[in-house]
Phi, psi and omega in degrees: 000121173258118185246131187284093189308327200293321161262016163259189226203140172068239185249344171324278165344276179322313160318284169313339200297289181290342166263035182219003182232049182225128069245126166266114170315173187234109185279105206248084158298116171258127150260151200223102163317160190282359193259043191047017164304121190277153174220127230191094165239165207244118180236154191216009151254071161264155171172152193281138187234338188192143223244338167200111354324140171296133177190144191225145164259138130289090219241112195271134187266212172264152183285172170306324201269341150152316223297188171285157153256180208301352167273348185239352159275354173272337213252310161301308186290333186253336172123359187212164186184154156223172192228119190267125202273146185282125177229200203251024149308283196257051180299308173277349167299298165334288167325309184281346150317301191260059168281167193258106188261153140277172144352110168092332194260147188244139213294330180317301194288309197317316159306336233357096202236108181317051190316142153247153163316103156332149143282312154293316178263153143335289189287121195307162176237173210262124205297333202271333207264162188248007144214157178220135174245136174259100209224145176245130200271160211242300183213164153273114179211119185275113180259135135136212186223147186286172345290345193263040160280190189217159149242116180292076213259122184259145200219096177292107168297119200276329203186129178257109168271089170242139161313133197306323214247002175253351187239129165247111191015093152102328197244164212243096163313076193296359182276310169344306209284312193061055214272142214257118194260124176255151187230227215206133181071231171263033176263129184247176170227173177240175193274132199258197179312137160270135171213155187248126145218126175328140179266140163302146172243136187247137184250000169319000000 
């Protein structure tokens, strides 16, 4: 089956998209409004994008009523944002962020949830979650066609928060970290079997 985007409709794209791009981490972005409102939402269009400078993208859609949401307008006005990784500890705390709140209301307390100080940044990271990357953002770039466009926040990490019992000389233990696989619709999976396989070296 070959399906042509140019004829589909609506949400038909979007459906294939995430449910052919999957398991995707989950960016549990904290933000900080200019009147100090904390703000915490869940994006599962992420991904590590550069290794030097360390820098991760986001990609934030628009709320129902057209405007931005409140993550990529805190995240443009002040210059900074973080992004806390989902493992399968706060998998429902996490979940419960991510309602279309209004304006103002703060996902921390609705959840109950602990900001912590950044080192680096304004904006708190989530005292619960077992890594935070602290980050400033390096560039913006508005993708797609309204009203279903995106803003893409690309984010140089400044500074890493990992829990002490996930970092191994140097590396991050991922069967520890238990890290939380977003799927299509409301399906998420948790980490299945861990296995290695060697990259080949060509000696020619």
């Amino acid at each position: 089956m070959n399906i042509d985007t140019a004829s589909m409709v609506d949400r038909d794209g979007y459906k294939l998209l995430i449910g052919s791009v999957i398991p995707r981490p989950v960016a549990w972005v904290s933000t900080s409004a200019a009147d100090g409102c904390l703000n915490l939402a869940p994006f599962s269009f992420f991904q590590a994008v550069c290794s030097e400078p360390p820098t991760v993208v986001v990609s934030v859609g628009r709320r129902a009523d057209g405007e931005w949401k409140d993550t990529a307008r805190n995240a443009i006005a002040s210059g900074e944002f973080v992004v806390n990784i989902v493992n399968m500890d706060v998998a429902e705390k996490m979940n419960m962020t991510s309602g279309d709140y209004p304006h103002g209301m703060s996902e921390f307390e609705i959840a109950g949830l602990a900001p912590a100080a950044s080192r680096a940044v304004g904006p708190p990271r989530v005292a619960e979650a077992p890594i935070a990357l602290e980050c400033r953002l390096a560039r913006s770039i508005q993708l797609g066609r309204e009203p279903r466009d995106y803003m893409l926040l690309f984010g140089e990490v400044v500074s890493f928060y990992v829990r002490d019992d996930l970092y191994d000389n140097g590396r991050i233990d991922a069967a520890r970290l238990k890290p939380l696989g977003r799927l299509a619709g409301n399906q998420y999976m948790q980490p299945g079997e861990l296995f290695e396989m060697i990259r080949p070296i060509y000696e020619g």
